[in-house]
Structure formats: C-alpha cells, structure tokens
C-alpha positions in Angstrom: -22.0 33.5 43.5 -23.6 33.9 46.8 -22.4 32.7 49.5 -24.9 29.4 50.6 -26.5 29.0 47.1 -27.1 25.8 46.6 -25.3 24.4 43.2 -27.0 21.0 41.1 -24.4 20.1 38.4 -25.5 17.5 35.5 -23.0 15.1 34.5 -25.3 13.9 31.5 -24.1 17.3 30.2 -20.9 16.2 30.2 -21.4 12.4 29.5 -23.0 13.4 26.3 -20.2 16.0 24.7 -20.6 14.9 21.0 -17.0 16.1 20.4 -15.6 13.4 22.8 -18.4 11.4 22.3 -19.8 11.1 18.7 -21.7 7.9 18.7 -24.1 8.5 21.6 -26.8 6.0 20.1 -24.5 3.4 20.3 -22.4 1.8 23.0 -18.7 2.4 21.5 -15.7 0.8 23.7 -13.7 3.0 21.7 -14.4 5.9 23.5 -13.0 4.7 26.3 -9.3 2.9 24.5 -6.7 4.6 22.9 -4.8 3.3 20.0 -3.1 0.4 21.5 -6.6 -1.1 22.8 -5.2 0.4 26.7 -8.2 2.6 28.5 -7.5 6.0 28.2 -8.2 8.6 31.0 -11.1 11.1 30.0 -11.8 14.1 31.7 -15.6 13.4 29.6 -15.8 10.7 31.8 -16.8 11.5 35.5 -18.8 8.5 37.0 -17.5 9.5 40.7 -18.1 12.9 40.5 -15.1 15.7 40.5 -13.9 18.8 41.9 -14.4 19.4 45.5 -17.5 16.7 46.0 -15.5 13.6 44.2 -16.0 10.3 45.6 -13.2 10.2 48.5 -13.1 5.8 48.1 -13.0 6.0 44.4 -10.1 3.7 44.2 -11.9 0.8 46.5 -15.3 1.5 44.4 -12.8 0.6 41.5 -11.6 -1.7 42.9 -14.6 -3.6 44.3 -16.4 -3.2 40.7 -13.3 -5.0 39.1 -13.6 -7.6 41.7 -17.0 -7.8 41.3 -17.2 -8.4 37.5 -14.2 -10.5 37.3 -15.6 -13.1 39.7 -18.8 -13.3 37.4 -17.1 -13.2 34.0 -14.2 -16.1 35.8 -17.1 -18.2 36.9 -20.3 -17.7 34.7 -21.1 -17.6 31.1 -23.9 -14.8 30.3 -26.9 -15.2 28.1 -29.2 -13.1 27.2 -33.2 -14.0 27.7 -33.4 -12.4 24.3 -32.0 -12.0 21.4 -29.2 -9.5 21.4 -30.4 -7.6 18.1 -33.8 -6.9 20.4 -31.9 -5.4 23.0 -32.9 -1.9 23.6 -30.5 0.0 25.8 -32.2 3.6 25.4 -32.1 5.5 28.4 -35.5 5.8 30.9 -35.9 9.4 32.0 -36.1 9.3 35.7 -36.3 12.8 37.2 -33.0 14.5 37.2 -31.3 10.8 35.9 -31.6 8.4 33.4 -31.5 4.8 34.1 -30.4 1.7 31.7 -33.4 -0.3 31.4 -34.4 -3.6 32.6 -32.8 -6.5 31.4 -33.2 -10.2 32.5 -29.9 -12.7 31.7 -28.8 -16.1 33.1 -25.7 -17.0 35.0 -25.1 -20.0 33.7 -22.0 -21.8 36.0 -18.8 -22.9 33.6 
C-alpha cells in the first residue's frame, strides 16, 4: 500500500457474511443471542466501525441508545400504522449505504 492512498472499507460486506448470518431476508434475533437467550459478542457485527477508525464514545453511544429505547418501550406502547404482515423492511440502495425504509407508528402513552 502506498503511503496516502485513501482506503473506503464496506461493512455491508461484512454485515452480510452468510456463514454468520444465514437468514439475511429475515430479521433473526438469534444471530445476535447465544444459547442461554444472553447477546453474544460478534466480530460480524461492527455498527461503530473497528480497527484504527472505531468509534472512540462507543460506550456512551451504547449507552445513550439503551437509554433512549428504554424510556420509549417504559412509557409507550407501539403500533404499527399497518399491518405488521405488510411491513416491508427491504433495504433502499442509497449510494455507498442502504437505508431501512420509511415507516410511520404511534406512541401511544401507557
């Protein structure tokens, strides 16, 4: 490698391994727990980035997004707009990334 050059990795490489993953069509929690139901560690699984260009406040980002969702699972109940059966959570191509789609759902306050 030359010293400079400019290097673009692609996660969705990664994120889309069929051996670790092998139901890519389909959301499967259980890629993500081991036996016992506990979340398991994956090297497959690099939503902060790694090596040398890793998030450095991955913890708080954890820790804020844990925060986050608690507080709305604690003090809402979720419905969908539609149907759950018609939900279509396909990727959209965007350029290098590809983005969950739109979806529209109600807080509704317990």
């Amino acid at each position: 490698m030359v010293a400079g050059t400019m290097v673009i990795t692609s996660l969705s490489s990664v994120l889309h391994d069929s051996k670790e993953f092998p139901s890519q069509k389909i959301f499967d929690i259980g890629h993500f727990l081991d036996g016992n139901g506990n979340f398991k560690k994956s090297d497959y699984f690099v939503p902060f980035s790694t090596g040398k260009w890793i998030c450095a406040v991955e913890g708080l980002a954890r820790m804020e997004l844990f925060l986050f969702l608690t507080t709305i699972l604690k003090n809402f109940k979720l419905k969908s707009l539609v149907p759950t059966k018609d939900i279509n959570i396909t990727p959209v191509a965007n350029g290098l990334t590809s983005l969950p789609p739109p979806y529209k759902i109600c807080f509704i306050p317990v």
